[in-house]
PDB file as gemmi writes it, atoms N, CA and C in Angstrom:
CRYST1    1.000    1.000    1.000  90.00  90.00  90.00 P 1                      
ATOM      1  N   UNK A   1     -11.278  11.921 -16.046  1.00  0.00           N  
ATOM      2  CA  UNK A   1     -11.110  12.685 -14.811  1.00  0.00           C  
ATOM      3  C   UNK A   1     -10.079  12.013 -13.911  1.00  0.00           C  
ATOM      4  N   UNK A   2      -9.062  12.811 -13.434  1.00  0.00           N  
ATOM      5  CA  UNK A   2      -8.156  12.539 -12.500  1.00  0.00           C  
ATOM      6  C   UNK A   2      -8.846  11.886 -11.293  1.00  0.00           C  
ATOM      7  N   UNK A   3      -8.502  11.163 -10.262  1.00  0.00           N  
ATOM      8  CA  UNK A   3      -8.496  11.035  -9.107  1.00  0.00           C  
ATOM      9  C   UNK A   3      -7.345  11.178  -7.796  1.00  0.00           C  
ATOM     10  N   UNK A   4      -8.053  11.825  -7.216  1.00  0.00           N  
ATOM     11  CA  UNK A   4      -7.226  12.712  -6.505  1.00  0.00           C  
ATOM     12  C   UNK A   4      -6.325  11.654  -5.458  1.00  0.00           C  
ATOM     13  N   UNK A   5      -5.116  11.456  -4.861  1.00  0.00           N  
ATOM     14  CA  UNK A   5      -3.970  10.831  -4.372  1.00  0.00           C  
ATOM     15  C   UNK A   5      -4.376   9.910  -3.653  1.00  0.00           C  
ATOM     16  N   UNK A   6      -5.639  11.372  -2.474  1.00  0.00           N  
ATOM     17  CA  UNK A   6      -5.953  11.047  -0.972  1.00  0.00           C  
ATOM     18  C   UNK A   6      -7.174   9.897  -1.612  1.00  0.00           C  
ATOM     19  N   UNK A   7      -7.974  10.189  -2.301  1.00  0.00           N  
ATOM     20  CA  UNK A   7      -8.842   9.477  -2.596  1.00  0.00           C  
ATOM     21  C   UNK A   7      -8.127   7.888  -3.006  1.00  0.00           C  
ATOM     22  N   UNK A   8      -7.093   8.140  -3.913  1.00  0.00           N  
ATOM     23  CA  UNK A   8      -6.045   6.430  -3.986  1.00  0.00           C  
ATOM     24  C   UNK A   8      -6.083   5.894  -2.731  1.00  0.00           C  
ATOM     25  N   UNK A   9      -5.151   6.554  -2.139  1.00  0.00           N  
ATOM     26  CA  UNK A   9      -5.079   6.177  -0.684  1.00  0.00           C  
ATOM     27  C   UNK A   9      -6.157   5.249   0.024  1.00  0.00           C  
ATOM     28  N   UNK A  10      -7.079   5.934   0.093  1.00  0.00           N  
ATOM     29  CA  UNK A  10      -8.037   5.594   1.003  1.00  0.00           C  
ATOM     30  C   UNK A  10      -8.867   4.798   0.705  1.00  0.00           C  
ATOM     31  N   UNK A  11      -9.118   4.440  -1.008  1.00  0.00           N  
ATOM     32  CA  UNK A  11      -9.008   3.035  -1.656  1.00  0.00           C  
ATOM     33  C   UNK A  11      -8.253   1.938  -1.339  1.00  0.00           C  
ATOM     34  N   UNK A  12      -7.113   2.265  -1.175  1.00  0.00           N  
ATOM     35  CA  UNK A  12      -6.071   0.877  -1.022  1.00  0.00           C  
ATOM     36  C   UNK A  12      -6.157   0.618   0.311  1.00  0.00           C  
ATOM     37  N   UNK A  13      -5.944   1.693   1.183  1.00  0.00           N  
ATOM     38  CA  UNK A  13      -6.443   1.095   2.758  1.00  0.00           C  
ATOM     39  C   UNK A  13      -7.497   0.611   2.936  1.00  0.00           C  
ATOM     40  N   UNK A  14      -8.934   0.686   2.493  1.00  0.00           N  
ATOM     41  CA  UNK A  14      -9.652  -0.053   2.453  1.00  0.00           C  
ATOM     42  C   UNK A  14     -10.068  -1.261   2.106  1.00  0.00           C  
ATOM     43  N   UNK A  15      -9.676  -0.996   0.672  1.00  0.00           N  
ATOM     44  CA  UNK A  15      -9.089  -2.941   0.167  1.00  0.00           C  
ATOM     45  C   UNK A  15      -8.788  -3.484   0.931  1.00  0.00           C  
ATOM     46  N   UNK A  16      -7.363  -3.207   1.974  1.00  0.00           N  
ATOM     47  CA  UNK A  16      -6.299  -3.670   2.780  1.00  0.00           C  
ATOM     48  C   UNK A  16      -6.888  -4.484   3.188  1.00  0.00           C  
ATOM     49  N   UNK A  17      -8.185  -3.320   4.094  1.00  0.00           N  
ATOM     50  CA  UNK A  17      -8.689  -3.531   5.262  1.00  0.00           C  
ATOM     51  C   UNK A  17      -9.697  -4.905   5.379  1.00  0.00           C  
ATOM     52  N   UNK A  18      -9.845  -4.832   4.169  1.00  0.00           N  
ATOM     53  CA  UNK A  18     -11.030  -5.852   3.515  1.00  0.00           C  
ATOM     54  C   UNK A  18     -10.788  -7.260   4.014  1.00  0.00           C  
ATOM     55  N   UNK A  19      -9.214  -7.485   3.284  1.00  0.00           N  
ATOM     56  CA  UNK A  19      -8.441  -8.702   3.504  1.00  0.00           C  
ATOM     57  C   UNK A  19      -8.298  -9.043   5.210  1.00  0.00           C  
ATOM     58  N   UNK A  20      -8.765  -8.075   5.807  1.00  0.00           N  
ATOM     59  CA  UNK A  20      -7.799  -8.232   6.878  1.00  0.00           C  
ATOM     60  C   UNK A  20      -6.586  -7.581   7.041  1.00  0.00           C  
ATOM     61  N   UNK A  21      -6.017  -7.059   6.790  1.00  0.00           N  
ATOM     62  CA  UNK A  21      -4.504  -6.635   6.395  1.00  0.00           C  
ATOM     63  C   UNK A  21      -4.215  -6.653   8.456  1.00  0.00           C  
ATOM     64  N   UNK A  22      -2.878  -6.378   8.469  1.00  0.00           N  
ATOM     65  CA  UNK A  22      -2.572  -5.997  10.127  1.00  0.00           C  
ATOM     66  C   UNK A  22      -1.786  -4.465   9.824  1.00  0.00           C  
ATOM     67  N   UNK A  23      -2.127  -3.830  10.892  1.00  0.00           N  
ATOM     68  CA  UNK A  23      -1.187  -2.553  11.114  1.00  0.00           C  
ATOM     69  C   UNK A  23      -1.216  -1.812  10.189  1.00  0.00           C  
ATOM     70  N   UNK A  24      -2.445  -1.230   9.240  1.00  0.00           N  
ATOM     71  CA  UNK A  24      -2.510  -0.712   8.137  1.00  0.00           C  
ATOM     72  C   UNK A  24      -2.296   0.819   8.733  1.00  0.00           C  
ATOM     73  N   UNK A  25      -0.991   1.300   7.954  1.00  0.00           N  
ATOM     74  CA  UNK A  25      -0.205   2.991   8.049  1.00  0.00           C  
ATOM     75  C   UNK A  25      -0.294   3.475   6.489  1.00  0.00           C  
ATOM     76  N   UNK A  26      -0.559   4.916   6.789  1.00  0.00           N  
ATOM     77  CA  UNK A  26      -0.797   5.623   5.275  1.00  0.00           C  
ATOM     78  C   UNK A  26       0.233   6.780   6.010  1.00  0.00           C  
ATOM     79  N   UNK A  27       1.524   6.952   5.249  1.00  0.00           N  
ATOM     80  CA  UNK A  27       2.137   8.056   5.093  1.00  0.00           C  
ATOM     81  C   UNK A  27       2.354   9.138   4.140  1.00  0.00           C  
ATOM     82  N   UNK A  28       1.974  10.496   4.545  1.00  0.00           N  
ATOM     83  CA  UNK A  28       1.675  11.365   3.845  1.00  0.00           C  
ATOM     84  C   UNK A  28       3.149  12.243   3.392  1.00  0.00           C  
ATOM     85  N   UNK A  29       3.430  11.799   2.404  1.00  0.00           N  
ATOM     86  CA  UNK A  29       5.167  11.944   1.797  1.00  0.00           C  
ATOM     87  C   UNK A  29       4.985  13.485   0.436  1.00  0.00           C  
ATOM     88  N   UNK A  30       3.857  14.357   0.768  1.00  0.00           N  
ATOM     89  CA  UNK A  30       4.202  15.428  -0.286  1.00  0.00           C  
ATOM     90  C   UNK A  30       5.402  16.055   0.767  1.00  0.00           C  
ATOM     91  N   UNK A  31       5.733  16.539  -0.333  1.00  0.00           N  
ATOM     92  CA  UNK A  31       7.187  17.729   0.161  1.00  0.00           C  
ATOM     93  C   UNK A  31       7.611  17.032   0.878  1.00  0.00           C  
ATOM     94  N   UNK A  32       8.014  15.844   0.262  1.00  0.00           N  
ATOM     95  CA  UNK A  32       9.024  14.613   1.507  1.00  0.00           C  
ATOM     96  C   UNK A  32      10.422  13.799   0.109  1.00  0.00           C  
ATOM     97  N   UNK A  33       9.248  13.743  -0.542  1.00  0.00           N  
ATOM     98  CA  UNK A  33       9.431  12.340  -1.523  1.00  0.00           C  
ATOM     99  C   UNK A  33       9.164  12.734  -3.292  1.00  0.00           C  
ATOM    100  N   UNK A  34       9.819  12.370  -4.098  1.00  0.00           N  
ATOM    101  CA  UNK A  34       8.965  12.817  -5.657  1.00  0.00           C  
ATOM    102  C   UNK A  34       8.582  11.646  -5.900  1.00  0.00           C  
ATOM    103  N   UNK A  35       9.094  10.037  -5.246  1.00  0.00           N  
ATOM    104  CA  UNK A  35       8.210   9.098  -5.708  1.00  0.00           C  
ATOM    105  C   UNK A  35       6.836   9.247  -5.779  1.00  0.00           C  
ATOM    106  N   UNK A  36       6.454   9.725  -4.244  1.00  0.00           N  
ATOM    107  CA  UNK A  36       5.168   9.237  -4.287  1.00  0.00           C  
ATOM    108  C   UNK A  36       4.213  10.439  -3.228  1.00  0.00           C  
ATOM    109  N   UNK A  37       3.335  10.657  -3.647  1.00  0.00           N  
ATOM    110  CA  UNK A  37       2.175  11.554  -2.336  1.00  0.00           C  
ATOM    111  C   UNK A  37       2.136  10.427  -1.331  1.00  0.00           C  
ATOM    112  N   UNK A  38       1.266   9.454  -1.435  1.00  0.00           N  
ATOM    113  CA  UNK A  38       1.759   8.388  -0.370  1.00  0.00           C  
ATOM    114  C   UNK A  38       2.199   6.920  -0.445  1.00  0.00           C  
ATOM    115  N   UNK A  39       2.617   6.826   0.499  1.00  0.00           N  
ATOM    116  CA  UNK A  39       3.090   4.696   1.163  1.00  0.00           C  
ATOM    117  C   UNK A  39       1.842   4.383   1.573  1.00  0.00           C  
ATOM    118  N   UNK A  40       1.085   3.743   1.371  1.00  0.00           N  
ATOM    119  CA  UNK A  40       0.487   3.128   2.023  1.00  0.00           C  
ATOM    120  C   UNK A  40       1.113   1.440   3.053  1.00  0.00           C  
ATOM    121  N   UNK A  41       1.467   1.007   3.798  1.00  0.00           N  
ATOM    122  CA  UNK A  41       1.946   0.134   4.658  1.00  0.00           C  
ATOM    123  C   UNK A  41       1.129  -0.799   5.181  1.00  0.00           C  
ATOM    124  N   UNK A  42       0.953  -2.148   5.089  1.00  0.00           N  
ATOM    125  CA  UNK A  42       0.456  -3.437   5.836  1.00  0.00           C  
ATOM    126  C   UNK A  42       1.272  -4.730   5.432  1.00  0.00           C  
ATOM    127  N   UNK A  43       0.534  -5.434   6.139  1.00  0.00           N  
ATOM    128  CA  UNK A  43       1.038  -6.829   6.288  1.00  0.00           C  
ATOM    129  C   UNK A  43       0.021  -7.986   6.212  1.00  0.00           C  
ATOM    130  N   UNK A  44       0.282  -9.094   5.753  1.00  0.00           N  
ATOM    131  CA  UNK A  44      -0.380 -10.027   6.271  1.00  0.00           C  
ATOM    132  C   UNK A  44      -0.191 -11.392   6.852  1.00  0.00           C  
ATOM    133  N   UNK A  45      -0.388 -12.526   7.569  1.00  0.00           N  
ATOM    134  CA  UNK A  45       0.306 -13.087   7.787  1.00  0.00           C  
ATOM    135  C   UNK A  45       0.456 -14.545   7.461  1.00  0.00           C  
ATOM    136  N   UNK A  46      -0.089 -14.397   6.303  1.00  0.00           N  
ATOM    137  CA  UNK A  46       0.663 -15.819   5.478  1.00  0.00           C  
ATOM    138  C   UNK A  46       0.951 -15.164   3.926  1.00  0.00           C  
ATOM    139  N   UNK A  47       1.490 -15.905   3.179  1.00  0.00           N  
ATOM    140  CA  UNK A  47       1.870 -15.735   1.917  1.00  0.00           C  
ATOM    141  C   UNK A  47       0.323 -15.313   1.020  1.00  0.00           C  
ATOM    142  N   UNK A  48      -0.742 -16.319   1.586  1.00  0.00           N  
ATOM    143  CA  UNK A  48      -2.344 -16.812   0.583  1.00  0.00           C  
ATOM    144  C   UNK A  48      -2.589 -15.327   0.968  1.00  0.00           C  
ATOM    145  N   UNK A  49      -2.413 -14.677   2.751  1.00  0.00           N  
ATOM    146  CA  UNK A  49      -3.290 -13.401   3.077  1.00  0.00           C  
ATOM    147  C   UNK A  49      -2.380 -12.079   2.275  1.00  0.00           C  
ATOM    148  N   UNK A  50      -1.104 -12.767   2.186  1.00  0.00           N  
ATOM    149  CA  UNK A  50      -0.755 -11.789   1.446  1.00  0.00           C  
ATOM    150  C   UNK A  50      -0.516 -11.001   0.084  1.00  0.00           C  
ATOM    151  N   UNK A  51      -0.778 -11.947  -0.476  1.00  0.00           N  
ATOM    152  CA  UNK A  51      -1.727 -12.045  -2.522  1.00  0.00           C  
ATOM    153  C   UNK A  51      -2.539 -11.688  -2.523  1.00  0.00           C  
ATOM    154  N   UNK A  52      -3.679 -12.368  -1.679  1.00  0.00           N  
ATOM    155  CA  UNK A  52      -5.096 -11.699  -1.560  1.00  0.00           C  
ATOM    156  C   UNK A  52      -5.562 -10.141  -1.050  1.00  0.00           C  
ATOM    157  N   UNK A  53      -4.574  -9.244  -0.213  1.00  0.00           N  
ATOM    158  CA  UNK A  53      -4.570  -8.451  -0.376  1.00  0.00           C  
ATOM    159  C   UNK A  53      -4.096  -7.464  -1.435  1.00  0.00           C  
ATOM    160  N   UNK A  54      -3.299  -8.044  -2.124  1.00  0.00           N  
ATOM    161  CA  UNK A  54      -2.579  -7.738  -2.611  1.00  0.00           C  
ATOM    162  C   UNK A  54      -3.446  -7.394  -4.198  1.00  0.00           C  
ATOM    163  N   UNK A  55      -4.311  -8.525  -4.701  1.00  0.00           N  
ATOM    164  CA  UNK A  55      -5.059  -8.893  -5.812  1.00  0.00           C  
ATOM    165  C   UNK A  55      -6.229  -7.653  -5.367  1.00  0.00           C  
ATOM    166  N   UNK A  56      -7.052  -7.659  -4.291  1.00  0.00           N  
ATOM    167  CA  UNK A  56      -8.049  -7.051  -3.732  1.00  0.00           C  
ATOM    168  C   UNK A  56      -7.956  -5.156  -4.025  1.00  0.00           C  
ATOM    169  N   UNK A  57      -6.909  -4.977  -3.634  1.00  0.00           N  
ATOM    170  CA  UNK A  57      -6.484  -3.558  -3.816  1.00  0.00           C  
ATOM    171  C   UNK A  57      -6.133  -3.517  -5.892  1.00  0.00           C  
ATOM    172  N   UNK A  58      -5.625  -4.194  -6.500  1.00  0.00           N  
ATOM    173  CA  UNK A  58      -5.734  -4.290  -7.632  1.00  0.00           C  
ATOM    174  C   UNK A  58      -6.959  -3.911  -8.367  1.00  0.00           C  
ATOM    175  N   UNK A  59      -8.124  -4.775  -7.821  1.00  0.00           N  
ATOM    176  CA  UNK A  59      -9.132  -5.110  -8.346  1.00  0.00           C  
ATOM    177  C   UNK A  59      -9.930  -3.874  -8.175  1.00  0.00           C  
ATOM    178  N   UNK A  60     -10.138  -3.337  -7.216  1.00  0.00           N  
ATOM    179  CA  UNK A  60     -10.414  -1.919  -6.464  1.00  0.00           C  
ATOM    180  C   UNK A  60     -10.254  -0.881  -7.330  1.00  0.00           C  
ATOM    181  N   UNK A  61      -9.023  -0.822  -7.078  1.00  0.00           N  
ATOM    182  CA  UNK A  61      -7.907   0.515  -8.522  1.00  0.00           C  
ATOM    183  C   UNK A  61      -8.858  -0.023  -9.801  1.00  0.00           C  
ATOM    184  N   UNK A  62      -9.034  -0.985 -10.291  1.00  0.00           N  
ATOM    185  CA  UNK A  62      -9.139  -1.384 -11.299  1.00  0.00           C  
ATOM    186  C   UNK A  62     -10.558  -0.836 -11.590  1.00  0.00           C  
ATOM    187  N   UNK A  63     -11.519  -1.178 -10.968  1.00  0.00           N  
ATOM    188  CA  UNK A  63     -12.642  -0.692 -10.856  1.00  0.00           C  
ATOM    189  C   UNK A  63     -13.520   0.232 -10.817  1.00  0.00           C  
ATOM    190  N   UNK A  64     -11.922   1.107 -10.390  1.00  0.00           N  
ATOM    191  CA  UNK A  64     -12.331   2.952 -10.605  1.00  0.00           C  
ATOM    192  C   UNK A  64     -11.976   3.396 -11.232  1.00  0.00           C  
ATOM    193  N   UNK A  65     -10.534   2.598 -12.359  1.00  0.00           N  
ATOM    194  CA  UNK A  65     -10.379   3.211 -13.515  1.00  0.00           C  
ATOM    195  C   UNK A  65      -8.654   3.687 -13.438  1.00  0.00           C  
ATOM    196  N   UNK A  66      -8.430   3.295 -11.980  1.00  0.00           N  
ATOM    197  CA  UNK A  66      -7.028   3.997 -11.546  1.00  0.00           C  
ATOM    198  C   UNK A  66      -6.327   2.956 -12.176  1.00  0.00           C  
ATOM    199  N   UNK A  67      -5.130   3.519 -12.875  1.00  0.00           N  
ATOM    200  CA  UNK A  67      -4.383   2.387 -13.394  1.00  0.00           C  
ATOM    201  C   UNK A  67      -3.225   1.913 -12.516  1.00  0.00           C  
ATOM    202  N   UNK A  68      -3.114   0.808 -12.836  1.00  0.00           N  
ATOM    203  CA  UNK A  68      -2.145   0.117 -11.770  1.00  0.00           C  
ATOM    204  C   UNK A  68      -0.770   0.243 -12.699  1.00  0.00           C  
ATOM    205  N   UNK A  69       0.109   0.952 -12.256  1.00  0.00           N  
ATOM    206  CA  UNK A  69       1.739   0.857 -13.214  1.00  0.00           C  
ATOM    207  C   UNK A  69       2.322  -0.191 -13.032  1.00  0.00           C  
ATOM    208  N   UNK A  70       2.498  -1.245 -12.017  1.00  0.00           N  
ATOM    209  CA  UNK A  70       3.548  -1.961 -11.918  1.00  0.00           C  
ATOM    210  C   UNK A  70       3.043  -3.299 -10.569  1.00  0.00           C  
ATOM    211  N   UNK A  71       3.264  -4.226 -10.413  1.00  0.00           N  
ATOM    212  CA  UNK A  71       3.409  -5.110  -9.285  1.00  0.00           C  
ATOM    213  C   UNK A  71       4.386  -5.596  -9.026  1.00  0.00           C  
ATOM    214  N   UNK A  72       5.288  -5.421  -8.174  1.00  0.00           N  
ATOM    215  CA  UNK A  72       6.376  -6.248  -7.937  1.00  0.00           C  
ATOM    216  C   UNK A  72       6.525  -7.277  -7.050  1.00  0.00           C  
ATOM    217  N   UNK A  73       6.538  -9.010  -6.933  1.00  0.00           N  
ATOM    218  CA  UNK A  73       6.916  -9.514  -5.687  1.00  0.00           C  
ATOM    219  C   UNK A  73       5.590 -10.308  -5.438  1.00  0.00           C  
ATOM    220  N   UNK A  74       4.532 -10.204  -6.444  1.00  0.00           N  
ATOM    221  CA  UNK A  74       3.637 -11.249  -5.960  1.00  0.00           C  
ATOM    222  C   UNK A  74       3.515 -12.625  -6.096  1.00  0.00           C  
ATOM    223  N   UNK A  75       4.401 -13.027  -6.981  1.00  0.00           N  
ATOM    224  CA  UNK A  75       5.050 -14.603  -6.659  1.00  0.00           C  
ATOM    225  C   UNK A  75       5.180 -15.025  -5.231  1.00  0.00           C  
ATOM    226  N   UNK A  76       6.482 -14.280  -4.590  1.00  0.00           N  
ATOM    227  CA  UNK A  76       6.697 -14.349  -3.623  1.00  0.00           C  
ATOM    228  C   UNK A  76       6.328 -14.293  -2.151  1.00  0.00           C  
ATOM    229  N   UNK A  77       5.263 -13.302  -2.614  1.00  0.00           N  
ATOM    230  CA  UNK A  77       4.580 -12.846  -1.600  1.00  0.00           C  
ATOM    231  C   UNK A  77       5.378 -12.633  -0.078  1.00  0.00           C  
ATOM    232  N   UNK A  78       6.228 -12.045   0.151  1.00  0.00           N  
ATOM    233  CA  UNK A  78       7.206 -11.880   1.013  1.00  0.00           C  
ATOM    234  C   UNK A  78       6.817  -9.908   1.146  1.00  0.00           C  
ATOM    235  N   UNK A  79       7.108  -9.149  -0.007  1.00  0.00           N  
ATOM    236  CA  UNK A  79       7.039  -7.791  -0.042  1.00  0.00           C  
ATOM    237  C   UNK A  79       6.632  -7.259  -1.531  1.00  0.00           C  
ATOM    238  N   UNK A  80       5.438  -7.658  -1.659  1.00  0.00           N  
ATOM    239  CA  UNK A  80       4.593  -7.105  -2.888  1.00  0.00           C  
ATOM    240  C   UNK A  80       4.298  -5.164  -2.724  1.00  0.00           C  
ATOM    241  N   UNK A  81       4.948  -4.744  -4.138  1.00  0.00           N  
ATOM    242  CA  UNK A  81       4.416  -3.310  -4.151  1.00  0.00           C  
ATOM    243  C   UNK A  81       4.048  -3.449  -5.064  1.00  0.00           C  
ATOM    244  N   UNK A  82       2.996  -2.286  -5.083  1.00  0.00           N  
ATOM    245  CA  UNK A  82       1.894  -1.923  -6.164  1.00  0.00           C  
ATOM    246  C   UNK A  82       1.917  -0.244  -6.281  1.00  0.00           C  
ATOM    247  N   UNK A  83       2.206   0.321  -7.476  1.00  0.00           N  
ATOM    248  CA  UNK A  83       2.191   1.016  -7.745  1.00  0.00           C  
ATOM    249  C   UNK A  83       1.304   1.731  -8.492  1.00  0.00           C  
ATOM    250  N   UNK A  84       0.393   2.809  -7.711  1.00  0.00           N  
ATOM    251  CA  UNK A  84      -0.458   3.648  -8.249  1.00  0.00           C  
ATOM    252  C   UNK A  84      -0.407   4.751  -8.385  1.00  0.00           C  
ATOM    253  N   UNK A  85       0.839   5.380  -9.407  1.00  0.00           N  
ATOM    254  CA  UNK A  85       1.207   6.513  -9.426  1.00  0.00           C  
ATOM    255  C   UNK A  85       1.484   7.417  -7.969  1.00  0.00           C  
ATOM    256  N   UNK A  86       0.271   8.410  -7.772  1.00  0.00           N  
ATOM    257  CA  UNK A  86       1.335   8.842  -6.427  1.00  0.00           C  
ATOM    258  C   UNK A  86       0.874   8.038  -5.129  1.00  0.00           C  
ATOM    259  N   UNK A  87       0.290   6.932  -5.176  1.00  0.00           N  
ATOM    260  CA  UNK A  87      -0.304   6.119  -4.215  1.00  0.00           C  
ATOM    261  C   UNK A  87       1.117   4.582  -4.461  1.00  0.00           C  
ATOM    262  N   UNK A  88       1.671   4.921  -3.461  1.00  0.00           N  
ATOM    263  CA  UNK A  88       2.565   3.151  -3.554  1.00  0.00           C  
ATOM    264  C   UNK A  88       1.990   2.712  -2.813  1.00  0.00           C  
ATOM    265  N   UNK A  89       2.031   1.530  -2.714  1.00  0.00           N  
ATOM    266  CA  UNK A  89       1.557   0.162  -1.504  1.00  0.00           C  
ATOM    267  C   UNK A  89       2.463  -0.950  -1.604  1.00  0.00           C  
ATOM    268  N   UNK A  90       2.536  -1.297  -0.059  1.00  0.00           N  
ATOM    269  CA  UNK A  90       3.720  -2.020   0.148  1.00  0.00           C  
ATOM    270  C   UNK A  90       2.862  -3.157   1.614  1.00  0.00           C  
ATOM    271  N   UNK A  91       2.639  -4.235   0.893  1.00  0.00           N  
ATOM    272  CA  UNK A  91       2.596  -5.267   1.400  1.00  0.00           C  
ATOM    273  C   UNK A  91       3.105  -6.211   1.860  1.00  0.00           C  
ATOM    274  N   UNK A  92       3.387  -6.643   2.905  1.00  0.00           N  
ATOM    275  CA  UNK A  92       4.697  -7.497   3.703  1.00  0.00           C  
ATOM    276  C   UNK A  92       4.063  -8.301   4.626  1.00  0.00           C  
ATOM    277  N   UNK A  93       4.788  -9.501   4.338  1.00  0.00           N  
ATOM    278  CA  UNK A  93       4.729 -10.706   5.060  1.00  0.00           C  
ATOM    279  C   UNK A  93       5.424 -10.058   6.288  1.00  0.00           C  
ATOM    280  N   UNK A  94       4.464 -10.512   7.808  1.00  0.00           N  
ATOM    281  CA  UNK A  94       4.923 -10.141   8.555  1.00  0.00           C  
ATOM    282  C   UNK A  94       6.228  -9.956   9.469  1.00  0.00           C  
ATOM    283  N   UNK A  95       7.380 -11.108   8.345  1.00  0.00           N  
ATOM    284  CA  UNK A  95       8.108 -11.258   9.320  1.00  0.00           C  
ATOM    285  C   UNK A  95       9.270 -10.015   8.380  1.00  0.00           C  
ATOM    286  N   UNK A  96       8.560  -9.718   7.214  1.00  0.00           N  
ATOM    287  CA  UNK A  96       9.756  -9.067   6.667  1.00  0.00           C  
ATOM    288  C   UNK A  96       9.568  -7.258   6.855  1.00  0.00           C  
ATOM    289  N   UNK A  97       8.079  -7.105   6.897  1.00  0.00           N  
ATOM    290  CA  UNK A  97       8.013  -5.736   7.542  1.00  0.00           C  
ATOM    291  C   UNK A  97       8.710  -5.449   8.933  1.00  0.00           C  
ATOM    292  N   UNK A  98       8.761  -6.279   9.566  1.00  0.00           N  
ATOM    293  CA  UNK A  98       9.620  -6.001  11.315  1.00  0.00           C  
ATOM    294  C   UNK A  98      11.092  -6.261  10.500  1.00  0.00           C  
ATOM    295  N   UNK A  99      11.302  -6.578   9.896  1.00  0.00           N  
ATOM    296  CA  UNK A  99      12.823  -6.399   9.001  1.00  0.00           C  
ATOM    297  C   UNK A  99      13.370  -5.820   8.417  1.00  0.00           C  
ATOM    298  N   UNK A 100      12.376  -5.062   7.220  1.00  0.00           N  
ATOM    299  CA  UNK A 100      12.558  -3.676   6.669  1.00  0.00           C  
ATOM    300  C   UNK A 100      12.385  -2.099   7.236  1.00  0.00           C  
ATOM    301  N   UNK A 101      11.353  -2.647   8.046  1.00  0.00           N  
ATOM    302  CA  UNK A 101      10.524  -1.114   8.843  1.00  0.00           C  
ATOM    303  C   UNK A 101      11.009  -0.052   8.186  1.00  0.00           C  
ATOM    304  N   UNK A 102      10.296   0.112   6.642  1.00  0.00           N  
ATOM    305  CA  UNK A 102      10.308   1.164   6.115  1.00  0.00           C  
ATOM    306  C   UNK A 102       9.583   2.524   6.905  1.00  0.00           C  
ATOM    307  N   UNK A 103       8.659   2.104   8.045  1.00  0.00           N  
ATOM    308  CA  UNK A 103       8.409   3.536   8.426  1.00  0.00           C  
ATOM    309  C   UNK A 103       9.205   4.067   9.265  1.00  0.00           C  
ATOM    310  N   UNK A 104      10.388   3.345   9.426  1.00  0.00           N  
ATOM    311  CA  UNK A 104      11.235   4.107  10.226  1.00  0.00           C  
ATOM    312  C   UNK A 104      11.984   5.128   8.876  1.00  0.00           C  
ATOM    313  N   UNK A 105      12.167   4.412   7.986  1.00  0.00           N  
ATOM    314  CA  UNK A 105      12.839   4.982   7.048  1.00  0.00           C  
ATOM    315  C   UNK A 105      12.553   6.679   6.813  1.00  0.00           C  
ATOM    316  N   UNK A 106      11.505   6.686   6.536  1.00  0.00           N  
ATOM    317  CA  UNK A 106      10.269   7.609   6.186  1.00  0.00           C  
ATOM    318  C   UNK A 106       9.803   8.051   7.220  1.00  0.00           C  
ATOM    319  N   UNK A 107      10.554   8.499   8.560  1.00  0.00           N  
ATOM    320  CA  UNK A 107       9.731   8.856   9.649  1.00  0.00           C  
ATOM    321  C   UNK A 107       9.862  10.457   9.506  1.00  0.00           C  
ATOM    322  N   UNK A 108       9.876  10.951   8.890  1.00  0.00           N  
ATOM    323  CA  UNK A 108       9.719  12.706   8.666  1.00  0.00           C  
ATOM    324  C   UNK A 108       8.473  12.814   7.955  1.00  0.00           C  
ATOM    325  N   UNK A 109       7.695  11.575   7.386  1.00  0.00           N  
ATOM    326  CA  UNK A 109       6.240  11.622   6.905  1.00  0.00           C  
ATOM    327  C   UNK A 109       5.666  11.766   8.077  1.00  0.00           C  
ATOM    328  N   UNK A 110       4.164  12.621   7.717  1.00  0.00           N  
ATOM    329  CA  UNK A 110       3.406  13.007   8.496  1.00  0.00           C  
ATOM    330  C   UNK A 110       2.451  11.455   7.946  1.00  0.00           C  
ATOM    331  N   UNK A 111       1.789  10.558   9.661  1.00  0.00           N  
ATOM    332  CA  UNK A 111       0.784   9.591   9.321  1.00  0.00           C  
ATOM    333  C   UNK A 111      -0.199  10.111   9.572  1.00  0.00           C  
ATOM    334  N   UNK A 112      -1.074   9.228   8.470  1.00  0.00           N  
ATOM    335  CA  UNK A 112      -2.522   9.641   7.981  1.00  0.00           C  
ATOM    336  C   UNK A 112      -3.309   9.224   9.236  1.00  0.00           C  
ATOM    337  N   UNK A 113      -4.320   9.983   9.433  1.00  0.00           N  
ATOM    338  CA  UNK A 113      -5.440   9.207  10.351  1.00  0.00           C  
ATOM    339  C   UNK A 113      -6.291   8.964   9.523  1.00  0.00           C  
ATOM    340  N   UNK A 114      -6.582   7.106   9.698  1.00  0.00           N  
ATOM    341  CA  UNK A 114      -7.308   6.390   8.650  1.00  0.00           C  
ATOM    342  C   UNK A 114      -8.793   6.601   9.235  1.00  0.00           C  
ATOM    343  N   UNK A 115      -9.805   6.453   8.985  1.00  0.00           N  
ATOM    344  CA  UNK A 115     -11.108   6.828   9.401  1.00  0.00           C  
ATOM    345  C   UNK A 115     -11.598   5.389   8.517  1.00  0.00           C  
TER     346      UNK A 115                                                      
END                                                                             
């Protein structure tokens, strides 16, 4: 059985949330984007908080069966994405999200209200 995008979503923000994450944004990118239904967006603010979120949301996906396609950047821990088909997540050390500000990029996405 499939699982549905919003339901990804709201997995990985929760993980996030788990860690702690800061400033956790879910942008809703259908009829925006063919990468992805959504970005999910946080930060954390050391390298350790930012693996550990990073592993946490893994483990999550993992648990429900959602497969994880890809990790990029968790060596580094600077800007780890995780790719869950139409769910991306993009984890950033805080100093590099105020550097990239992909949600400016993406500001024609409609944001999620996280509950």
């Amino acid at each position: 059985m499939r699982i549905a995008s919003d339901e990804i979503m709201s997995l990985a923000v929760h993980a996030a949330e788990d860690k702690k994450a800061v400033n956790v944004l879910a942008l809703n990118l259908s009829g925006i984007s063919l990468i992805a239904d959504y970005f999910v967006i946080c930060h954390g603010n050391s390298d350790t908080q930012v693996q550990a979120i990073a592993t946490e949301i893994k483990k999550k996906a993992e648990e429900q069966g959602i497969p994880v396609r890809g990790i990029e950047g968790f060596d580094t821990a600077r800007w780890i994405l995780i790719d869950l088909g139409d769910v991306v997540v993009h984890i950033f050390h805080r100093d590099e999200r105020e550097y990239y500000n992909i949600e400016r990029l993406w500001s024609d996405a409609k944001v999620v209200e996280l509950v």
